[in-house]
C-alpha positions in Angstrom: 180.3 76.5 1.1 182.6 78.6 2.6 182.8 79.6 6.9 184.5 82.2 8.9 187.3 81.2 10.0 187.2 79.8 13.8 188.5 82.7 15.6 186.5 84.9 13.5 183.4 83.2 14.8 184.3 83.4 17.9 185.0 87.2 17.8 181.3 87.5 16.2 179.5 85.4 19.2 181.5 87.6 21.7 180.0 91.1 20.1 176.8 89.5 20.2 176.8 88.4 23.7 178.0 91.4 24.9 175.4 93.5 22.7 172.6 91.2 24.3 173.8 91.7 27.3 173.8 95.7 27.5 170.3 95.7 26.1 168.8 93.9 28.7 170.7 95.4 31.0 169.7 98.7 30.4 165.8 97.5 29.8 166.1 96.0 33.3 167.5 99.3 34.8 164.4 101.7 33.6 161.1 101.5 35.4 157.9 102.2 33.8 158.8 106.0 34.6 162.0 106.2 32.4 164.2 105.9 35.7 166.8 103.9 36.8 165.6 102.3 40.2 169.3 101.9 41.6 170.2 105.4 40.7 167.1 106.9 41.2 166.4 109.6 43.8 163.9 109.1 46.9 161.2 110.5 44.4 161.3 107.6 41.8 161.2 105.0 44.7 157.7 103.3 46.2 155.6 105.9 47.4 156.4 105.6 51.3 153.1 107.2 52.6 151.3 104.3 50.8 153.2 101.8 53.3 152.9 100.3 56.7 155.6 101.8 58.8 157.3 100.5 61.8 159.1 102.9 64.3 161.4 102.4 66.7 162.1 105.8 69.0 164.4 106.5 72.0 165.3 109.7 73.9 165.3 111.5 77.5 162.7 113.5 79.2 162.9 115.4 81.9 160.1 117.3 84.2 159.5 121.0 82.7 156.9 122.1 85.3 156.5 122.2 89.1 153.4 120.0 89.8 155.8 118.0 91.2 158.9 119.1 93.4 160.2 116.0 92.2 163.5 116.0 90.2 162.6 113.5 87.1 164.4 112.3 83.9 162.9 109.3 81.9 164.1 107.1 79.1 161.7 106.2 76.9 162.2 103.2 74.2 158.7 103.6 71.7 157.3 100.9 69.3 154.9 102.3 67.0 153.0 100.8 64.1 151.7 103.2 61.7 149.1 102.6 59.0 148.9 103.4 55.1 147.5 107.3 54.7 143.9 107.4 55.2 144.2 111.3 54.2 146.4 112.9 51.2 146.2 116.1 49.9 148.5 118.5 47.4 149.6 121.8 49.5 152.0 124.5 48.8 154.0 122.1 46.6 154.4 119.6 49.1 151.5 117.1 50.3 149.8 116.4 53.4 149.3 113.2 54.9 147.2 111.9 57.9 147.7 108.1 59.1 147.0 105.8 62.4 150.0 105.6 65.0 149.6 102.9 67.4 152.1 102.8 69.9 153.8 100.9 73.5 155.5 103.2 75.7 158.6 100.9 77.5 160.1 103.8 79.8 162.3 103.9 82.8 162.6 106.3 85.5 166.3 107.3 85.4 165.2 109.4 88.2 162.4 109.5 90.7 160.9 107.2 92.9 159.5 104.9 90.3 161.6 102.7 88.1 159.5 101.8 85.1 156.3 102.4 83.3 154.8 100.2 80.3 151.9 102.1 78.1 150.1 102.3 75.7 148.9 105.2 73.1 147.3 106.1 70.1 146.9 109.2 68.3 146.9 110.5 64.0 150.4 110.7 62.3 150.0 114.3 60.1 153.1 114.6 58.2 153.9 117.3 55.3 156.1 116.4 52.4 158.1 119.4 51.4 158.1 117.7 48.2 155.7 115.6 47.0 157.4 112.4 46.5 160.4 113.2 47.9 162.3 112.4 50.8 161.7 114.7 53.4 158.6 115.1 55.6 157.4 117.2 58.8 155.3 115.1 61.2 153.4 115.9 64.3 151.5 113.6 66.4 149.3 114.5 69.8 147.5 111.6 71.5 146.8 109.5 74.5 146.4 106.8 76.2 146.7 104.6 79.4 149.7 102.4 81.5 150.9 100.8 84.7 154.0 102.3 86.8 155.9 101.0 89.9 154.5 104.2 91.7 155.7 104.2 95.2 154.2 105.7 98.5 157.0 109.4 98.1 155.8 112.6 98.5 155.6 114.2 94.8 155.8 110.6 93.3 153.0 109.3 91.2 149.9 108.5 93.4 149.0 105.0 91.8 150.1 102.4 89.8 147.4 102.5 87.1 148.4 106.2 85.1 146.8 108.0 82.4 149.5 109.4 79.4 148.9 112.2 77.5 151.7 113.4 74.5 152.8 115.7 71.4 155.7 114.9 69.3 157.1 116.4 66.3 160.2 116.3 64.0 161.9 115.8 60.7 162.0 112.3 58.8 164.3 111.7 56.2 163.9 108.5 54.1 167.0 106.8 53.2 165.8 104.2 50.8 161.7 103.2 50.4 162.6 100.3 53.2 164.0 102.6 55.6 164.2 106.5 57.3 165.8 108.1 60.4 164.0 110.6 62.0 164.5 113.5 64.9 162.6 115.3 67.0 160.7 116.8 70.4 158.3 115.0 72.8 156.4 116.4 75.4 154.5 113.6 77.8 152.3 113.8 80.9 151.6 111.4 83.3 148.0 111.2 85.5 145.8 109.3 86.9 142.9 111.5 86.3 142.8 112.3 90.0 142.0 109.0 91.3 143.9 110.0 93.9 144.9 112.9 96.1 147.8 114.3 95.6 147.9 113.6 92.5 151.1 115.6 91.0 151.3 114.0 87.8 154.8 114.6 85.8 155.1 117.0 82.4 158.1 115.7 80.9 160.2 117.2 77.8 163.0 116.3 75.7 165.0 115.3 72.0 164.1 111.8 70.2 165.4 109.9 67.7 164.5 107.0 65.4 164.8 104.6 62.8 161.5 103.0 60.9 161.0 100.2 58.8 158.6 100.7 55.9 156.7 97.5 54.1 
């Protein structure tokens, strides 16, 4: 019986190897879809309106109208927990979604007489896909809810510590990867406390935001 010649063997189990080795390789690197998930754009990625989503937000606001004479700016930090799309629909070649936004309000007073309010809200997340599947959305949110601030006994300040919220955001998300996006945007807020007392000057606030969210 005759065999290849040692080196010759060892040249054979080499092109072998390697040949394995760029077949799986390239079976490992296609999803069901035909696409290669670490090249793949935004599109071929999980489907992020099918995820929990968690946002973190931070900005300035400052007073836009004259129900107070009050000079205000506040820094708001937000935490909000949004759920899976309860709503979906196609629409001029994008795709609508509607979700649950829960959300805690950490703000301070950079200036007025308060220092700090704590809140909470709740409202629906509505955001537009310009592409279904892709990595862009629109999203708009307008909701309310209720907090505590450090109000203090000033002319034009807030006229308890127990306060109402009202507020409507919107901006542009862009999702970097299905784990993660960066967003930017408007918010207007409004403090009250639904005339509980009098005065009761309340504070309409405006200004930029931007975020970061973490999608699971």
């Amino acid at each position: 019986m005759r065999f290849l010649p040692i080196t010759r063997l060892f040249r054979l189990a080499g092109f072998l190897s390697g040949s394995a080795l760029l077949t799986a390789t390239a079976g490992a690197g296609v999803s069901s879809t035909g696409k290669n998930p670490i090249t793949a754009p935004a599109s071929a990625l999980p489907d992020p309106a099918s995820q929990w989503a968690f946002d973190v937000e931070g900005g300035a606001l400052w007073r836009v109208s004259d129900n107070t004479f009050l000079d205000y700016t506040v820094v708001p930090v937000i935490f909000s927990l949004r759920t899976p799309a309860h709503i979906r629909m196609d629409l001029g070649g994008g795709e609508l979604t509607v979700r649950a936004r829960f959300s805690l309000l950490t703000e301070a007073v950079a200036q007025g007489p308060e220092s700090a309010y704590l809140g909470f809200s709740a409202s629906p997340s509505v955001e537009y896909w310009l592409r279904k599947g892709g990595p862009d959305c629109l999203y708009a949110s307008v909701g309310g809810g209720f907090g505590y601030i450090n109000s203090q006994d000033t002319p034009g300040g807030q006229g308890q510590d127990f306060t109402l919220n009202w507020f409507a955001t919107a901006g542009l998300r862009h999702y970097v990867s299905s784990a993660f996006s960066v967003n930017a945007g408007v918010m207007f807020q409004h403090w009250s406390n639904g005339g509980a007392t009098d005065p009761n000057p309340g504070l309409d606030a405006l200004g930029p935001m931007i975020g970061g969210t973490w999608h699971f």
